[in-house]
C-alpha positions as CSV (number, residue, x, y, z in Angstrom):
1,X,0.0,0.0,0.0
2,X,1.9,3.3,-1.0
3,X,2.2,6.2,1.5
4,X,0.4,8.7,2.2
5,X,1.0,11.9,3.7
6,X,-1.2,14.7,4.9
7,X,-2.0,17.9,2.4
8,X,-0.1,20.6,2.3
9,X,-1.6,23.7,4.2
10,X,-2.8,26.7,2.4
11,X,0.1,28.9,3.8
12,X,3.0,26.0,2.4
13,X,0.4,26.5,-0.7
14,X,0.8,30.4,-1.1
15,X,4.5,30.5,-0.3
16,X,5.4,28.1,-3.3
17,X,2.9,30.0,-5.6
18,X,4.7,33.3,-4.2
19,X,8.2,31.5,-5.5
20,X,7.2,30.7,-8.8
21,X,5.6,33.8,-9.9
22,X,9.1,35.7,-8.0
23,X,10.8,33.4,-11.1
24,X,11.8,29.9,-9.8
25,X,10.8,27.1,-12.1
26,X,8.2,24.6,-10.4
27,X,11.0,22.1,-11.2
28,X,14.2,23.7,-9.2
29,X,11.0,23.9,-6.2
30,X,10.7,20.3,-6.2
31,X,14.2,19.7,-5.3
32,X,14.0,22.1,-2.6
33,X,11.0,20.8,-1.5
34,X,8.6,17.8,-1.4
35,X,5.3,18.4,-3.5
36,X,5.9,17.7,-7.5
37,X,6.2,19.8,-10.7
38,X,2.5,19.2,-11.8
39,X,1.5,19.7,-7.9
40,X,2.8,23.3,-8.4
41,X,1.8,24.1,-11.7
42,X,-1.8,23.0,-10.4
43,X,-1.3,25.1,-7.3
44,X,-0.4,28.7,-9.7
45,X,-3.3,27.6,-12.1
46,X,-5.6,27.7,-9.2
47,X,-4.3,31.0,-7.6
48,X,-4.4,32.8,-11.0
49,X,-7.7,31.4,-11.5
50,X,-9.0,32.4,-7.9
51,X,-7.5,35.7,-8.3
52,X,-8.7,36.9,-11.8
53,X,-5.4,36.4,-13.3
54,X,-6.2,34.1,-16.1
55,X,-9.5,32.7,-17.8
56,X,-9.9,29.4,-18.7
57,X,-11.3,27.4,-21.7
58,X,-13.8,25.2,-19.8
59,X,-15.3,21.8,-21.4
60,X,-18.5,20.5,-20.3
61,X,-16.4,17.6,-18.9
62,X,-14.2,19.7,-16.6
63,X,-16.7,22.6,-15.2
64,X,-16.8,21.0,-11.8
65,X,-12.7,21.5,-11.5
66,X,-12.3,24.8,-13.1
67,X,-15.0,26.5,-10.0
68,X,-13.1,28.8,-7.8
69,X,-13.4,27.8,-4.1
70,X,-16.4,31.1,-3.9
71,X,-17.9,29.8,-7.0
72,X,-18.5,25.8,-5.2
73,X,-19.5,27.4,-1.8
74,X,-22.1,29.3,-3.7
75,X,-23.4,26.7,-5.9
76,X,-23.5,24.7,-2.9
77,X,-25.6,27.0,-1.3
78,X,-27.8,27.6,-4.1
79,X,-28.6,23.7,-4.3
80,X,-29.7,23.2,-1.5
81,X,-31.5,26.4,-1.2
82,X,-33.1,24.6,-4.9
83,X,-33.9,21.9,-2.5
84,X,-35.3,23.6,0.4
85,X,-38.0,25.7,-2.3
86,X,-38.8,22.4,-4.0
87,X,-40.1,20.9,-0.6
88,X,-42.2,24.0,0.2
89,X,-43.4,24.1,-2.9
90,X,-44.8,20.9,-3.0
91,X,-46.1,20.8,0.4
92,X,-48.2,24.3,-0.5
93,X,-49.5,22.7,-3.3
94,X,-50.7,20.0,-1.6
95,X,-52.2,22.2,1.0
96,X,-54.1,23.9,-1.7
97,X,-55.6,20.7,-3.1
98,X,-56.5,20.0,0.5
99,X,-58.3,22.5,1.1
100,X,-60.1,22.7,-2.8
101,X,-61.6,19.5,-1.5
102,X,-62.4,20.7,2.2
103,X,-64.6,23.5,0.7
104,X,-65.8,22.0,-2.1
105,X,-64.5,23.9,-4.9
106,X,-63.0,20.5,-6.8
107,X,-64.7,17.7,-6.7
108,X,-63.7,14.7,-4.8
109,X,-61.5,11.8,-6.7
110,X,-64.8,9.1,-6.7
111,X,-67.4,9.9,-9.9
112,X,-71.0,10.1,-8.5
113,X,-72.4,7.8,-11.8
């Protein structure tokens, strides 16, 4: 079973992003420290991303990765807030055909024929 080890924190994160856009090449980074060359090319891609810096061509296949961490919190959000109006929509319509029957305004499901 290979080894794991824990992610890197968001402040190890920003200081190698800080390095590479100060000029160091991911690759001279990696001997330095642990995380790899694509690791840190992924980590700048994100920060320029996050910050504005650069817009990406997204496919339909790769709109979930190409979110900023706002953009998921948001859609997240907006789901279930989707959620929450779907429920209180159909208990309100419900309610309505509830009471249609209650006061006689619709007819009851049996015929009387």
């Amino acid at each position: 079973m290979p080894i794991t080890r824990p992610p890197y924190s968001p402040e190890f994160r920003r200081q190698i992003v800080d390095l590479v856009r100060a000029g160091r090449p991911p690759k001279a980074l990696t001997q330095e420290f642990e995380p790899s060359a694509e690791s840190i090319r992924k980590w700048v891609a994100r920060a320029d991303k996050e910050e504005g810096r650069r817009e990406e061509n997204v496919s339909p296949a790769s709109a979930g990765s190409a979110l900023t961490t706002t953009e998921r919190d948001e859609l997240a959000r907006l789901r279930r807030e989707n959620k929450q109006l779907r429920v209180e929509r159909d208990i309100l319509s419900r309610a309505v055909a509830w009471f249609a029957r209650e006061t006689g305004a619709v007819p009851s499901g049996s015929s009387g024929s």
